[in-house]
N, C-alpha and C positions, 0 to 999 in steps of 0.2 A: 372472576373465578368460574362463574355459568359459562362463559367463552370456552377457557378453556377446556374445562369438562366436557364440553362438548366435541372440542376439536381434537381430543384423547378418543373421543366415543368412537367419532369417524372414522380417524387413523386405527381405532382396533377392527372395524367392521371392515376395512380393505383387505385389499389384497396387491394390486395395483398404483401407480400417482401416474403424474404426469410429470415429463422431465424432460431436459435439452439432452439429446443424444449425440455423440460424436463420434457418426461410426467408422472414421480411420483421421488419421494427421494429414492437414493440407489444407485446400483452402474455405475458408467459412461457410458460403454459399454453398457447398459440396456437401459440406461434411456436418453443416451443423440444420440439424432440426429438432421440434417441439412437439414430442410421441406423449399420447396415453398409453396405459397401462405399460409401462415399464414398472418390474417387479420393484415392490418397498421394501427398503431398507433394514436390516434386521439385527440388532444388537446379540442373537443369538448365534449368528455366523462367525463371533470376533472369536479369537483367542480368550480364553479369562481373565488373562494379564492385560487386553488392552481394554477390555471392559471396565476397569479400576478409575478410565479417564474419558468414557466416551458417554453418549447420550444424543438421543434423536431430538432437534427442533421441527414444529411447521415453519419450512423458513416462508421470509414475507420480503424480503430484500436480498441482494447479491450487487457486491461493487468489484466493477474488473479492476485487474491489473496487469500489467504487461505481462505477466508472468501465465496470464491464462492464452495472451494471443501467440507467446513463445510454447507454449505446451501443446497446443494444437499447430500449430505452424511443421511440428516435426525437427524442429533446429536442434534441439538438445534432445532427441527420443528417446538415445539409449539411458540417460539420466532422468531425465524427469514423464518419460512417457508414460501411462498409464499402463498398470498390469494385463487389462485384457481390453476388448472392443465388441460394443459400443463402449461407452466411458459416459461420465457426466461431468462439465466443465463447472467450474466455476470454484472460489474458495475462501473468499472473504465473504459475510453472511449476518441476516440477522433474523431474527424469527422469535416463535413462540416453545417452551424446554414442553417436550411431551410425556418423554419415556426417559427414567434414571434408572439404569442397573443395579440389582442390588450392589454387584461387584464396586459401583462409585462409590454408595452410600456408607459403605463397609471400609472405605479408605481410610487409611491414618489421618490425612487433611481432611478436617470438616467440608463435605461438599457446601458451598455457599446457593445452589441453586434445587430450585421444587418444580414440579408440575405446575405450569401455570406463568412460570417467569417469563418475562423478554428480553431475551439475550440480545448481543453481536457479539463474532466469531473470528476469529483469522483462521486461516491455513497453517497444518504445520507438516503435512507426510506429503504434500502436492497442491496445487490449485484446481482442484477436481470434488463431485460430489455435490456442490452446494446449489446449486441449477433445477432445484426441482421441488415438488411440493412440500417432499421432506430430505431431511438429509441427518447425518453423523457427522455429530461434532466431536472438536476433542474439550470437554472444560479445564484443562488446563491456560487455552489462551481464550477464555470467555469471561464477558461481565456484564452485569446486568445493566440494560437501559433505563437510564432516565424517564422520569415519566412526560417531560417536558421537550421528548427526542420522541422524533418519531423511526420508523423499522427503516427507511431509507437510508435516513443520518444516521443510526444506527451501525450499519451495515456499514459506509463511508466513514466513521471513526477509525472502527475496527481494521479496515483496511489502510488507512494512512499513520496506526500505531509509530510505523519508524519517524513520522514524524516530530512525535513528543519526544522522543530520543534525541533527534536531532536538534529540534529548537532548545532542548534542555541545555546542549554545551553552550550556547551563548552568553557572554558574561554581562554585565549591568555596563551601561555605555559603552558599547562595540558598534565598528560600522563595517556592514553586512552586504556584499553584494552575492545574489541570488539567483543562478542559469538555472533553467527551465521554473521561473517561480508561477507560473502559471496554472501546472498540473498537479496534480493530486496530491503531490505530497506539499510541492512546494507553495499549494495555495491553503495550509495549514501547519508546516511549519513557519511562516513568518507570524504567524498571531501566535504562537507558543514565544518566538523569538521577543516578541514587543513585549508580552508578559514578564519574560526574562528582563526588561530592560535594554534591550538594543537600544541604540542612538540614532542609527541612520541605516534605514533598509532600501537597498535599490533591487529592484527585479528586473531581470531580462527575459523577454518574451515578445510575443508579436499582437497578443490585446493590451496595449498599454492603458488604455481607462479602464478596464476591471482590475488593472493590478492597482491603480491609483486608489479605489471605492471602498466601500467598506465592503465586507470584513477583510479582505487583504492591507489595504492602509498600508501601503509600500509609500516612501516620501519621493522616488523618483522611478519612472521605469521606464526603460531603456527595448528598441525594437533592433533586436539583433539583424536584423534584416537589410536596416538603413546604417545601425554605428556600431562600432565593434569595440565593446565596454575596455579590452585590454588597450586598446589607443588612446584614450582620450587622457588628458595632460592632467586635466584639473586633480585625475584619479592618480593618475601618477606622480603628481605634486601633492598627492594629500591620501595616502594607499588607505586602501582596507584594510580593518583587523583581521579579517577573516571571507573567506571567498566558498561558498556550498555549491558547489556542482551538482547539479538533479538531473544534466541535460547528458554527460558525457563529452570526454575529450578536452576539456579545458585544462586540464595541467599540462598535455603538449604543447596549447598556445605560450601555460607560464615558460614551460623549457624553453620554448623559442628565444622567448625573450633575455631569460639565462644564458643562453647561449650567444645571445647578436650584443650580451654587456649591456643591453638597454633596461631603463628602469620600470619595475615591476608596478602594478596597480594594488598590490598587496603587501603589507609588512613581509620583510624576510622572520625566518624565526628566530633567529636570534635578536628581533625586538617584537617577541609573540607570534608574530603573524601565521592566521592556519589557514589549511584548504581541503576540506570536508567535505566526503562523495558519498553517493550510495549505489553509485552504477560505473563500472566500467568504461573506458574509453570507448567503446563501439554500445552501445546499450542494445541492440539486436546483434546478438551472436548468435553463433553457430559451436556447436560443441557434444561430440559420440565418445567421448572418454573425459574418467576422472582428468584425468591429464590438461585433457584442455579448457577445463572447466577450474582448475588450481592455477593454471597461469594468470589468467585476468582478475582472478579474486583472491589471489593469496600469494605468489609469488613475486608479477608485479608491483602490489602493494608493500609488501616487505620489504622491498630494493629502495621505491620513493620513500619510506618511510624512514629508512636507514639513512640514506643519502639526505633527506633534509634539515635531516637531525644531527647532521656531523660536517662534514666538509664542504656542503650548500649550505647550511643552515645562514649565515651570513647575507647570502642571495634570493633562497627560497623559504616562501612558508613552510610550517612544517605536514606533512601529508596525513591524512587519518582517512582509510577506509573506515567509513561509521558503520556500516551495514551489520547491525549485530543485537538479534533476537531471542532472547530466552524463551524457553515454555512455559513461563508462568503468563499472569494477567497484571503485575503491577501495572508496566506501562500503559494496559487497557483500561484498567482503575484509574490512573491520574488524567487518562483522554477521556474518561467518562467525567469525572467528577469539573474537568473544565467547560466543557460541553453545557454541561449543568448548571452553571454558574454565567456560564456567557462571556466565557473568555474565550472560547474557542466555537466556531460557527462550520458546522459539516458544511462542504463547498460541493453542490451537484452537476455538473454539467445540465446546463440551461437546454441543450435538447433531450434529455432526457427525466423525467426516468423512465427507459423502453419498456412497453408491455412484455407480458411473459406469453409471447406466440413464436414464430419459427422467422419470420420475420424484423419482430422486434430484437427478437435475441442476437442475426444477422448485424443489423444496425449497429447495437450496440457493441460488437466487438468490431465490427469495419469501423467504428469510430474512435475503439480504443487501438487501433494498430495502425492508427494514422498516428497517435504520439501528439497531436493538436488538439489536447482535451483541457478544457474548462473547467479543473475539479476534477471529480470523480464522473466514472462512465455510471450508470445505476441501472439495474431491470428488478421493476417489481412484482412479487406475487401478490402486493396487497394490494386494497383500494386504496386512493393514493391519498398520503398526509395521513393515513392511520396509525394510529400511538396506543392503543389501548385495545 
């Protein structure tokens, strides 16, 4: 509590923080640096009405997501670009709660959080803001950390949320194979999945001894590089219940096979078989209108959904775009309360976690737009391993 009192003190004596700037869309090295005195953040700029959900942390942690290297890349500007320039990048987050609005406190839902908590955050109006000493959160998708978490793992929860979503559809004895199980999401949905009771988890990736080790505990993993999991016989003599795409593009490979009458690596659904995405066939798009932005994530998806469920269904799994986020914090409460308990281990990318300089910042997003990340990417504001 002396902590944080204190770190309230400072944040009122400012005026300035330090923050990652982004002063146009394009490429990292250009566009992205590590400024002081970038003016602080100010709960009295909102609206009223968005004050009812908002609240400043010291943040201490920030985990990317592709979603930060597409925001800055310029590919989707006119959707998701930020309102003005410079910007602050970042939006999965974790930190120390400084400042509550009356306007929160005053809400019908009991605010669950005080001065002095430590949070993690996700994004919900953009992947921006969270990049700096302090930042505005929304407490709608915030929960408190574990004390036995530190602000990093924190921060990496809170960002791989759709994971617990995901591993939650697995049923008790299901066998489970897993493209891209390597990264962020997918190297903590397979420990939700084993909790659930999977039977038999295979991951495709190209570290196959980390996916073998603990905490991923995959029973086989496959290097998409050398075999290409849809060929191999044994799978096609003995299919998967269920097949999660994390990487993109693999339901064109199932169509292939639909289409050449050859047999599938996956139950059809008409005896269960599913195939669970959270990304698009192209996972780096491009897209300046709603328009193009509702093909890939909504129109598409509807068509396979329909068609697997009806006159493929015989042939093909059934299809479910999973990608689907409320603004509440349950799903952050059960990723917290696993965490906690040691069912679920935040997975960090072993080169990092990158310091908070112009630099480290750099690194860490040229690392995350390579898409060969180990876990989560991380940069932190704190000393490092700090929990309390």
């Amino acid at each position: 509590m002396i902590q944080s009192m204190t770190s309230t003190q400072e944040h009122a004596s400012k005026k300035t923080m330090k923050a990652v700037q982004g002063k146009e869309l394009g490429d990292i090295d250009e566009m992205l640096t590590v400024e002081d005195h970038v003016p602080l953040p100010n709960l009295g700029d909102l609206p009223a009405k968005k004050k009812r959900t908002k609240m400043i942390i010291q943040t201490k942690a920030v985990a990317l997501a592709c979603g930060d290297c597409r925001v800055l890349s310029g590919l989707t500007r006119e959707l998701q670009g930020p309102p003005s320039f410079p910007y602050i990048p970042g939006g999965d987050c974790a930190g120390i709660v400084l400042e509550i609005p009356r306007e929160a406190t005053d809400n019908d839902d009991a605010l669950p959080f005080q001065v002095g908590d430590r949070v993690a955050v996700r994004f919900v109006e953009g992947p921006r803001g969270a990049l700096a000493e302090y930042a505005v959160v929304d407490t709608r998708v915030c929960e408190k950390i574990p004390d036995n978490i530190s602000f990093e793992e924190g921060a990496v929860l809170a960002s791989v949320s759709p994971a617990t979503l995901l591993g939650e559809r697995i049923r008790e004895g299901e066998r489970v194979l897993v493209l891209g199980a390597g990264g962020g999401v997918g190297s903590h949905t397979c420990q939700v999945m084993r909790k659930q009771g999977a039977a038999y988890l295979v991951g495709v990736s190209k570290n196959l001894d980390r996916l073998l080790q603990s905490p991923l505990n995959y029973d086989r993993a496959i290097d998409y590089t050398k075999q290409d999991p849809f060929s191999l016989k044994e799978y096609k003599d003995n299919p998967f219940d269920t097949v999660v795409d994390l990487a993109g593009g693999s339901w064109l490979r199932l169509i292939q096979d639909y289409n050449n009458k050859e047999k599938s690596i996956v139950k059809p659904a008409s005896q269960g078989g599913r195939f669970l995405t959270l990304t698009p066939d192209q996972a780096i798009f491009e897209a300046h209108s709603v328009w193009a932005v509702m093909k890939p994530f909504l129109f598409i998806p509807i068509w396979r959904a329909i068609k697997s469920r009806t006159w493929g269904r015989r042939r093909l799994p059934k299809y479910t775009f999973a990608f689907s986020l409320d603004n509440d914090r349950n799903h952050l409460t059960r990723t917290m309360e696993m965490a906690q308990n040691g069912t679920l281990k935040a997975c960090i990318d072993p080169r990092g976690p990158f310091p908070f300089s112009t630099e480290g910042v750099r690194k860490a997003f040229r690392l995350q737009e390579t898409r060969h990340v180990n876990g989560k990417v991380v940069v932190t504001l704190s000393d490092k391993g700090e929990k309390k």
